[in-house]
C-alpha positions in Angstrom: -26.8 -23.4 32.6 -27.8 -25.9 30.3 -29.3 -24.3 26.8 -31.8 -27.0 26.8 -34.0 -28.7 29.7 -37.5 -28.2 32.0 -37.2 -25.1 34.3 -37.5 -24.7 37.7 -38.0 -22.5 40.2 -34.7 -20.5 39.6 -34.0 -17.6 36.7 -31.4 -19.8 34.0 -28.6 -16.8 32.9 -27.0 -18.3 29.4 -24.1 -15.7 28.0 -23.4 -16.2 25.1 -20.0 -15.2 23.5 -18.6 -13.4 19.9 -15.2 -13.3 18.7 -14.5 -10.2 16.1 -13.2 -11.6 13.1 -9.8 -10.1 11.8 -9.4 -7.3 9.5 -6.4 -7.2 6.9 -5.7 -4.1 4.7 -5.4 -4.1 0.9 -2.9 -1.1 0.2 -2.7 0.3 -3.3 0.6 2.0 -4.5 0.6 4.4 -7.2 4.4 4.5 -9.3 5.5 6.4 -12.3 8.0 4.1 -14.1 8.5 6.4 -17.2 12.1 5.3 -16.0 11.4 1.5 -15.6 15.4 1.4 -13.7 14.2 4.4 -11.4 10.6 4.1 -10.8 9.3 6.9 -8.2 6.6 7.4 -6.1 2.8 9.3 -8.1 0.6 11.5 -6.7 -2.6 10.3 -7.8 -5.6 12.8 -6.6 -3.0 13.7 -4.3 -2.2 10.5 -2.5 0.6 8.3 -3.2 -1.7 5.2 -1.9 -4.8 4.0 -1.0 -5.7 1.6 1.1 -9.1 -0.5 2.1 -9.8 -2.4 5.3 -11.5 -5.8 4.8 -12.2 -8.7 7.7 -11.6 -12.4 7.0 -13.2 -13.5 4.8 -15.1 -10.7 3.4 -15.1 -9.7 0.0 -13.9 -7.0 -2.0 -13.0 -5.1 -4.7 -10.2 -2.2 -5.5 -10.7 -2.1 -9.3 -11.7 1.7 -9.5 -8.3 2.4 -7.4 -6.1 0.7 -10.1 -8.0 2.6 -12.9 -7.5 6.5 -12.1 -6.4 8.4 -15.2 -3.7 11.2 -14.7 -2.9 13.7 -16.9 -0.2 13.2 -19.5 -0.2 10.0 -18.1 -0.7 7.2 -19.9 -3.5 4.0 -18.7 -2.5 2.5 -15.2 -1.3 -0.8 -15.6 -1.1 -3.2 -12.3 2.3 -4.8 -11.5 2.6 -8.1 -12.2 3.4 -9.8 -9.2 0.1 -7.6 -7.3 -2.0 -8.9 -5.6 -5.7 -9.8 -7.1 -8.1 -6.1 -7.1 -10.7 -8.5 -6.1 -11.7 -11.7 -4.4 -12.1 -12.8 -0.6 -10.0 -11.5 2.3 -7.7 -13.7 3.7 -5.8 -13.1 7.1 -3.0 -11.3 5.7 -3.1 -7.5 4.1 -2.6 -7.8 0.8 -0.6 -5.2 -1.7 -1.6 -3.8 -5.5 1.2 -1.9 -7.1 -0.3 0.5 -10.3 2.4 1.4 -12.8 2.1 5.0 -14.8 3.9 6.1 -17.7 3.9 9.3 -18.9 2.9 10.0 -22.7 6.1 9.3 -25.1 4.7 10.4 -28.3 4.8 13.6 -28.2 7.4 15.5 -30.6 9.3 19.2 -31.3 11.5 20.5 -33.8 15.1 22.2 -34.0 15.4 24.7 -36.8 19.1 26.0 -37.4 19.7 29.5 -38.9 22.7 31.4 -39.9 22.7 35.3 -38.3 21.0 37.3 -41.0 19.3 34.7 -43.2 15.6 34.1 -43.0 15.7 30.6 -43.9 16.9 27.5 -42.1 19.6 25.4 -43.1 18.9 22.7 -41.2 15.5 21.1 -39.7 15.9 18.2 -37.4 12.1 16.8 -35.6 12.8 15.0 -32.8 10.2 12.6 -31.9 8.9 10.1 -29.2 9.0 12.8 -26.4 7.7 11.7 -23.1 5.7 14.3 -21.5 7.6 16.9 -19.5 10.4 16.1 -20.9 13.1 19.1 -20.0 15.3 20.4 -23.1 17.8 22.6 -21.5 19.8 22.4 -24.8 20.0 21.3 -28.2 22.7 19.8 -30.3 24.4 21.5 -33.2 23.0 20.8 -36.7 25.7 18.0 -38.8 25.3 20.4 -42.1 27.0 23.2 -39.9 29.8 24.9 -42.2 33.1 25.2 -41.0 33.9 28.5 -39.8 30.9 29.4 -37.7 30.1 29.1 -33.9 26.7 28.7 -32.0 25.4 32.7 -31.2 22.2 32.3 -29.5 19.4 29.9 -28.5 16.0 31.1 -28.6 12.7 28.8 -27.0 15.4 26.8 -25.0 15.3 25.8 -22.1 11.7 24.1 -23.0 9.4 21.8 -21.2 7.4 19.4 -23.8 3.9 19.2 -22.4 2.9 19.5 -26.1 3.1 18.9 -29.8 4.8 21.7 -32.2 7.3 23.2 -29.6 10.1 25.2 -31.9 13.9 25.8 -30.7 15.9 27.9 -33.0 19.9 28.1 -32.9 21.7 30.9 -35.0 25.5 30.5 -35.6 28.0 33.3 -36.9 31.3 33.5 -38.5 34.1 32.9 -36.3 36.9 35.7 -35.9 39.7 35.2 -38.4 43.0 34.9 -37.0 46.0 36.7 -38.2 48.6 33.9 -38.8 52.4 34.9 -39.8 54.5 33.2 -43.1 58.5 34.0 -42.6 60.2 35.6 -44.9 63.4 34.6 -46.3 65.6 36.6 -49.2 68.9 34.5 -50.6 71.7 36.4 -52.8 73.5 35.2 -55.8 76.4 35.8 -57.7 76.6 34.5 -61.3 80.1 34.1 -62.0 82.4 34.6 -64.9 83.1 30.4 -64.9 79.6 29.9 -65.8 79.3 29.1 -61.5 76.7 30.7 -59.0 77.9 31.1 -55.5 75.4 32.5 -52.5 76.3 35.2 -51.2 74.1 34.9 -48.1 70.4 35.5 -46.7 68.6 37.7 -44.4 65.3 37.7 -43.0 62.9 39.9 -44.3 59.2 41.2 -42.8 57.1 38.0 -42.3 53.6 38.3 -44.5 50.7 38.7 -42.3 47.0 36.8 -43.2 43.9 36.8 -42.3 42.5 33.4 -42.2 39.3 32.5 -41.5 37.5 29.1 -41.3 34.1 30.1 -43.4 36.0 30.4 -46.5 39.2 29.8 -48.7 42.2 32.4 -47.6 44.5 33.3 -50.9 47.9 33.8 -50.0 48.4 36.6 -52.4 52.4 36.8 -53.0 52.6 40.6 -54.7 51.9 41.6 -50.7 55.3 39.9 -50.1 58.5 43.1 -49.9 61.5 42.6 -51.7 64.7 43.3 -50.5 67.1 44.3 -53.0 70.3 45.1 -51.2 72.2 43.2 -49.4 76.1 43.7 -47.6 75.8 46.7 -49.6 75.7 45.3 -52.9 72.7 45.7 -55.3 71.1 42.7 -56.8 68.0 41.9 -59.3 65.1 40.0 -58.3 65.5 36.3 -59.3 62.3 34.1 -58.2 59.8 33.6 -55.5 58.9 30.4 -54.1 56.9 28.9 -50.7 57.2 26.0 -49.7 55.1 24.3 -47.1 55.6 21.0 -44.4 52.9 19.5 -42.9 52.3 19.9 -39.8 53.4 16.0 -37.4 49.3 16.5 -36.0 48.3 15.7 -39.9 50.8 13.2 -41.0 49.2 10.0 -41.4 49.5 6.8 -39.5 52.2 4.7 -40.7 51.0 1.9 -42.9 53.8 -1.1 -43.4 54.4 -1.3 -47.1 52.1 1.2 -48.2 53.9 3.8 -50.8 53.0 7.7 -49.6 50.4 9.1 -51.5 48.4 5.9 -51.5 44.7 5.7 -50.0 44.7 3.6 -46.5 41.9 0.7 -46.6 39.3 1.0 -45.1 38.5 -1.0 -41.3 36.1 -3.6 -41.9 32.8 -2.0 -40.3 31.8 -3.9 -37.0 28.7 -5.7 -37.6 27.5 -4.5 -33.9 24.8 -1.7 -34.1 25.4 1.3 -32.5 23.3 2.4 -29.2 20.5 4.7 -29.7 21.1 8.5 -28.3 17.9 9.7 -26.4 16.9 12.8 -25.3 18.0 11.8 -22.4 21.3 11.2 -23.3 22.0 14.7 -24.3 24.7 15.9 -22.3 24.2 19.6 -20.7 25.7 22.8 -20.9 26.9 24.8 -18.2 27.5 28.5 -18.2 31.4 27.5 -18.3 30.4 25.3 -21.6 29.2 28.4 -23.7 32.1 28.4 -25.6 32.6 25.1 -26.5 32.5 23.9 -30.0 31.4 21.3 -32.1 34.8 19.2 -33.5 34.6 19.8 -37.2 36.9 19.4 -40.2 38.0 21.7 -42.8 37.6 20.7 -46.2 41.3 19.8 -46.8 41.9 19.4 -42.9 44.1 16.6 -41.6 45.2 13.4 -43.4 42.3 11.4 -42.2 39.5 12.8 -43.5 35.8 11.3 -42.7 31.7 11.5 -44.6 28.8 12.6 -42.6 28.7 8.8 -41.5 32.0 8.3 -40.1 31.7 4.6 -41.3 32.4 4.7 -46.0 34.8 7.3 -45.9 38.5 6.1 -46.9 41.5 7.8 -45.9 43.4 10.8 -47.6 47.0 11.1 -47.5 48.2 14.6 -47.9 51.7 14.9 -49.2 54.2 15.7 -46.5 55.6 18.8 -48.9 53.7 21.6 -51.1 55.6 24.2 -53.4 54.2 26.9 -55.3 55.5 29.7 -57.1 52.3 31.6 -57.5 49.2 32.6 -55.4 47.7 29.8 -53.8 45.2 28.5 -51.2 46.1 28.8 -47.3 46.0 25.1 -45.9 46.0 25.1 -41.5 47.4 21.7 -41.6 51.2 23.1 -43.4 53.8 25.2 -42.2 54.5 27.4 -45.2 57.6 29.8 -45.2 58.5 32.0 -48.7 61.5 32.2 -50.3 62.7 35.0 -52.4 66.2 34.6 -54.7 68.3 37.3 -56.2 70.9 37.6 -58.0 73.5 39.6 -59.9 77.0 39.3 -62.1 80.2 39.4 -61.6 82.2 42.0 -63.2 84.5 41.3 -65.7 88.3 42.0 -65.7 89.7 44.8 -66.9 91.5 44.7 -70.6 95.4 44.3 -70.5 96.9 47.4 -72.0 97.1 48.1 -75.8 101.1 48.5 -77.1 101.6 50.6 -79.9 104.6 50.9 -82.1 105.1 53.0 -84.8 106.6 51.9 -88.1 110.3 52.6 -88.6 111.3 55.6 -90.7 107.8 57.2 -89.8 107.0 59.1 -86.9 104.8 61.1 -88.7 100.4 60.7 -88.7 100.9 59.2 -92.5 101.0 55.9 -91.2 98.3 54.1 -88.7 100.6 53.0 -85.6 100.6 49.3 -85.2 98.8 47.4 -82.2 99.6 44.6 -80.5 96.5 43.3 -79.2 97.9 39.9 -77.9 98.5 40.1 -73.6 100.9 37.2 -74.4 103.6 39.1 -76.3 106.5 40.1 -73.2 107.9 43.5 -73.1 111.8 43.5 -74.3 114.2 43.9 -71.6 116.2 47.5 -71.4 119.4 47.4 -72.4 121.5 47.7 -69.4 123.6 50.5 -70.3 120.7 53.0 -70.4 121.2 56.6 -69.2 118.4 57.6 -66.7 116.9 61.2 -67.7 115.5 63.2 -64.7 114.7 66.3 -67.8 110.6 66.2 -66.9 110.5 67.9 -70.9 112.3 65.2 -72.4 109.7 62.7 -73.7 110.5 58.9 -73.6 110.1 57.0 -76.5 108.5 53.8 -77.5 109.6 51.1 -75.9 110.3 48.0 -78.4 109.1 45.0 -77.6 109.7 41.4 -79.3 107.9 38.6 -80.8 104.9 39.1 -82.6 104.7 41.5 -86.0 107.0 44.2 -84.6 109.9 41.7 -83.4 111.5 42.8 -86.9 111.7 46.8 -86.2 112.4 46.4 -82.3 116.2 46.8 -82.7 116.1 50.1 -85.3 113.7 51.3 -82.4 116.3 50.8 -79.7 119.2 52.6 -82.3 117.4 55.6 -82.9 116.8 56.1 -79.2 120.1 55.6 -78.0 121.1 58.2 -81.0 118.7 60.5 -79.6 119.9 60.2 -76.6 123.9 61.2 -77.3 122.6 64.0 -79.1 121.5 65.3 -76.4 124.0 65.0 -74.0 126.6 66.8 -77.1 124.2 69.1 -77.5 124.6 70.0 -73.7 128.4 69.9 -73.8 128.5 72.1 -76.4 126.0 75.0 -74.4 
């Protein structure tokens, strides 16, 4: 029917017809990007979004879904890149990100104690904490002493809701170790010549100390035995010496043209700064990780040695070769062995024999005899007609001998004892 005319007779029936407009959604997603490379989904009043249903062309308005506060959280902040919280529906849904970030300015402190001291040696704050931030561990303090190892933990593992959280780490002494120096004992023989010749060695019972890393070890050399016998011979103690190598892990690098003994220069620092180590970055412990250490350095350990920087510190050389003849400070980074000398004389010859002729005409005590003291003066040969006298109560008389002061009385010698001797043998003939 027409909408417009004169009527008639007959009922007009006019329908009119609606079309619903369309409805588009506006979704609002709620994100915690306290890790802006991981960002995950919030709960905010326990939905992870929110959404609003709008038709064409309507208006609307999300603002108080973008501006929910959450705990420990700081202020939402819409994504760029969202669409607008308000304005006039269009005919597609639209879609508001909200960003969180948890509070980062929170803060707690390490305090490091040795066992048995009240005080702390160390106190490290470490600050710009994001809220519930997990510490499962802590690092060790840089002014740890050498010698000691972590004991215990307390307030660790800790969750930093809040300000003025306190960990506490207590170290101890490490065990000393018993290390072994060898023993060596040398035997000498001053000769007659003015020469020494060795004799030989043997090992003797190595000197056992007790080193430990907390403090200086003093090799005390009185502890060291002496052996003063040696293939049966006795001998006096001479000297006592150690000597000590170091070890090929401590030997420095090899420097072209640089005498031993001289400092190495220094690398020319790298003008590149060094990353920043988070909380994050802390690397954790597992229950197979308790005994780990911290690498430290001895006072006088290795040839390089390094500050608390790492960066100003210029090399030390230590010399290849130590010697002392006295007590002296245990160093890890030698090999020491001790060397003990003895030494005794060689006897001296025993004197030629002394030849004594009397004076001739006098065999009586009125006269001193007179000795030949000279080894170089040769007996006299017998004469060869001699008669051989078995009579064991017959005694023999002085033999002459020639040269020297009694060359002149050697032949009356010989006379009278060839008389003597026929004397004898008429005596017998006439018995």
């Amino acid at each position: 029917a027409k909408l417009s005319g004169t009527m008639g007779t007959a009922d007009v029936h006019v329908y009119v017809e609606y079309t619903r407009k369309g409805t588009h959604t506006i979704t609002v997603y709620y994100w915690d990007i306290t890790d802006p490379e991981n960002p995950v989904a919030l709960s905010v009043n326990g939905k992870t979004s929110d959404s609003v249903s709008k038709y064409t062309d309507e208006s609307y308005n999300v603002t108080s879904l973008t501006t929910i506060k959450v705990t420990n959280y700081q202020n939402p902040v819409v994504a760029a890149g969202s669409a607008p919280v308000s304005g006039t529906m269009g005919d597609k849904d639209l879609v508001i990100n909200v960003n969180y970030t948890k509070v980062n300015d929170l803060s707690y402190t390490i305090e490091y104690y040795y066992v048995g001291e009240d005080a702390p040696f160390d106190i490290q704050p470490v600050e710009n904490v994001i809220h519930g931030t997990q510490v499962e561990d802590v690092v060790d303090s840089s002014l740890l002493a050498v010698g000691y190892k972590r004991d215990h933990v307390t307030g660790a593992p800790a969750e930093i809701t809040e300000n003025g959280i306190v960990i506490k780490v207590y170290y101890v002494e490490k065990e000393p170790t018993d290390v072994e120096i060898p023993v060596t004992h040398t035997y000498y023989t001053n000769k007659l010549d003015g020469t020494t010749e060795e004799d030989g060695s043997q090992s003797g019972t190595s000197l056992v100390i007790s080193v430990s890393e907390a403090r200086e070890t003093i090799v005390d050399l009185s502890e060291v035995g002496k052996l003063l016998t040696y293939n049966g011979e006795n001998y006096d103690f001479s000297s006592i010496r150690v000597i000590g190598v170091l070890k090929d892990e401590f030997k420095a690098p090899i420097v072209p043209g640089a005498p031993v003994g001289e400092e190495i220069p220094e690398q020319e620092e790298s003008e590149e700064e060094e990353p920043e180590v988070t909380t994050s970055d802390i690397a954790l412990l597992t229950d197979d990780d308790e005994e780990a250490e911290v690498p430290s350095t001895t006072p006088d350990q290795a040839s390089l040695l390094s500050s608390k920087e790492g960066k100003t510190a210029k090399a030390v050389v230590l010399p290849p070769e130590v010697e002392y003849t006295s007590d002296f400070t245990y160093q890890p980074e030698y090999d020491y062995e001790i060397l003990l000398t003895y030494e005794k004389d060689e006897p001296e010859l025993p004197e030629e024999p002394i030849h004594v002729i009397p004076e001739p005409g006098d065999e009586g005590d009125n006269n001193p005899p007179v000795i030949i003291n000279d080894p170089t003066v040769p007996l006299a040969p017998p004469p060869s007609n001699l008669v051989t006298i078995l009579d064991p109560n017959m005694p023999l008389g002085n033999l002459p001998q020639t040269g020297g002061v009694g060359g002149l009385t050697a032949g009356a010698g010989l006379v009278g004892l060839l008389g003597a001797v026929l004397n004898l043998f008429r005596k017998k003939e006439d018995k």
